[in-house]
C-alpha positions as CSV (number, residue, x, y, z in Angstrom):
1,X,132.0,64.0,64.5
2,X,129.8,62.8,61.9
3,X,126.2,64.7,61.2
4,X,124.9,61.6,62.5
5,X,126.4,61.6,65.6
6,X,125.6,65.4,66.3
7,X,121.6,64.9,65.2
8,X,121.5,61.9,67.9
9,X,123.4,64.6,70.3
10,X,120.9,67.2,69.3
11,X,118.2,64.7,69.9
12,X,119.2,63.8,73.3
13,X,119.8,66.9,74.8
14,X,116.7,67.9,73.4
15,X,115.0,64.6,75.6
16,X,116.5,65.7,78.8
17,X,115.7,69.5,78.5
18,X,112.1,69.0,77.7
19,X,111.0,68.2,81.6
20,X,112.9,71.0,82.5
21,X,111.1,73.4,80.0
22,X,107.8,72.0,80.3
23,X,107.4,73.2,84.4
24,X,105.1,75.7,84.4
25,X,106.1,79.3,85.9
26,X,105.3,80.3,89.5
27,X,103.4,83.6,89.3
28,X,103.6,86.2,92.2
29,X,100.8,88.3,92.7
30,X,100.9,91.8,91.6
31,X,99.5,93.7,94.8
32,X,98.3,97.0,94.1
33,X,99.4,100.2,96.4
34,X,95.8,101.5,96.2
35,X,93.3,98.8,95.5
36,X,90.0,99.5,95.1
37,X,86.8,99.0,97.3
38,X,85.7,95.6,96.9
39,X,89.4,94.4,96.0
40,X,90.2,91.9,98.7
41,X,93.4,90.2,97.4
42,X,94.4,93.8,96.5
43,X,95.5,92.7,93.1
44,X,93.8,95.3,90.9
45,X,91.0,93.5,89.7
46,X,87.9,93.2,90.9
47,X,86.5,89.1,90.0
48,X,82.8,88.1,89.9
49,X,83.2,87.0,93.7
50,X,84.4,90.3,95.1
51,X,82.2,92.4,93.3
52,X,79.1,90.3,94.3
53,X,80.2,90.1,97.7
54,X,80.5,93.9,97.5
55,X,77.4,94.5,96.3
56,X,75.6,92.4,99.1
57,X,77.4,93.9,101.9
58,X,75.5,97.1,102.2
59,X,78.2,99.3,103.6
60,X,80.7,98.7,101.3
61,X,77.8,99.4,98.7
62,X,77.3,102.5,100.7
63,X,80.8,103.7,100.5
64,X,81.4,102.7,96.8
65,X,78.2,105.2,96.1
66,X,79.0,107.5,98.5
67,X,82.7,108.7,96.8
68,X,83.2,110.6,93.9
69,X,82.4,109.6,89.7
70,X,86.1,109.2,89.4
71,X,86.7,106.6,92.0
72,X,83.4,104.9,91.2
73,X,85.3,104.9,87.7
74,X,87.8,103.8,88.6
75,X,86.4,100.8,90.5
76,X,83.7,99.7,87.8
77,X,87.2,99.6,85.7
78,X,88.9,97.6,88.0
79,X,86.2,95.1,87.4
80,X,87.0,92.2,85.1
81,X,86.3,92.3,81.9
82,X,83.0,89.9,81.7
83,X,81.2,92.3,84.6
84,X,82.5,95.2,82.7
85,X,81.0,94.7,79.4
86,X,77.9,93.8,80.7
87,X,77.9,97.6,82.8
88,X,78.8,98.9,79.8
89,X,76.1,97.4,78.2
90,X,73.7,98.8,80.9
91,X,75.1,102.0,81.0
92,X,74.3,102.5,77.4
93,X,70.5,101.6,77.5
94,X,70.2,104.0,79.9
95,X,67.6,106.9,78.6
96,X,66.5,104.0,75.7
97,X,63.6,102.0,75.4
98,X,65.3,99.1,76.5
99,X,66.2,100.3,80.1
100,X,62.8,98.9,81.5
101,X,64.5,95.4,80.0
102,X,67.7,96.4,81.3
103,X,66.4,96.8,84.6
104,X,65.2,93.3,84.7
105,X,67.9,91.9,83.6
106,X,70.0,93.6,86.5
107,X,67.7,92.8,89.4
108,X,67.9,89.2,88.1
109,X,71.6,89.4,88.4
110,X,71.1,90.7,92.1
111,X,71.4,94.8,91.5
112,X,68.4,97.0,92.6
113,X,66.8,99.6,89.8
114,X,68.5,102.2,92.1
115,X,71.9,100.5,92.1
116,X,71.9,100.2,88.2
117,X,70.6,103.7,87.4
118,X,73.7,104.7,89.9
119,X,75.8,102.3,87.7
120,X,75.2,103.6,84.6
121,X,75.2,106.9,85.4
122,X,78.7,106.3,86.6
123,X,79.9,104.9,83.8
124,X,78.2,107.4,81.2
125,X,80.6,110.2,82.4
C-alpha cells in the first residue's frame, strides 16, 4: 500500500467514526444516600427551584432552622454555587454598615430580615 492509499483509508474511517463519536453521553443521576432538606431529586445539590420552593413552604423552613449549624451547613453548601455566593456574600455584611442594604436586597429576593440574619449566622460559623 502506497501513503496515498493509507491517507484515503485513514480519511474514511475517520468519516464513518465521526457519527459514532459525536453522540452525546447518557448521564445517570448521582443520587445521594442522605440528601439534604429541600433536595427533591436527591442529587446533592440544592438548584434555585428547590431552594425557593423550600423557602416558601413554611415547614420545611421550620425544620431547616430548627436542626443544628452543622446540618444547616451542610444544606446552605449543598446549594449551587450562584445561591451560594450570594449567602456568602450576605453572611459577610452581617455586623457591617451594609447589612441594612443587605437586608433589602434579601427581602427582594423573597427572604424575611429574620430568615437572613438566621442565614448568615449559619454560615459565619
Amino acid at each position: 500500500m502506497n501513503a496515498a492509499t493509507k491517507s484515503l483509508t485513514v480519511i474514511v474511517l475517520l468519516i464513518a467514526a465521526t457519527p459514532v463519536m459525536a453522540r452525546k453521553r447518557v448521564e445517570t443521576p448521582i443520587v445521594v444516600d442522605n440528601p439534604v432538606i429541600g433536595d427533591r431529586n436527591a442529587d446533592g445539590v440544592v438548584d434555585m427551584y428547590e431552594a425557593t420552593a423550600l423557602m416558601k413552604d413554611s415547614s420545611l423552613k421550620r425544620e431547616l432552622f430548627g436542626q443544628e449549624m452543622d446540618e444547616q451547613k451542610r444544606f446552605y453548601l449543598s446549594l449551587e454555587k450562584k445561591i451560594r455566593l450570594k449567602l456568602m456574600r450576605l453572611s459577610r455584611a452581617y455586623g457591617t454598615l451594609r447589612w441594612e442594604y443587605a437586608i433589602d436586597l434579601a427581602s427582594r429576593k423573597g427572604l424575611s430580615p429574620i430568615d437572613a440574619e438566621r442565614i448568615a449566622l449559619a454560615l459565619r460559623n
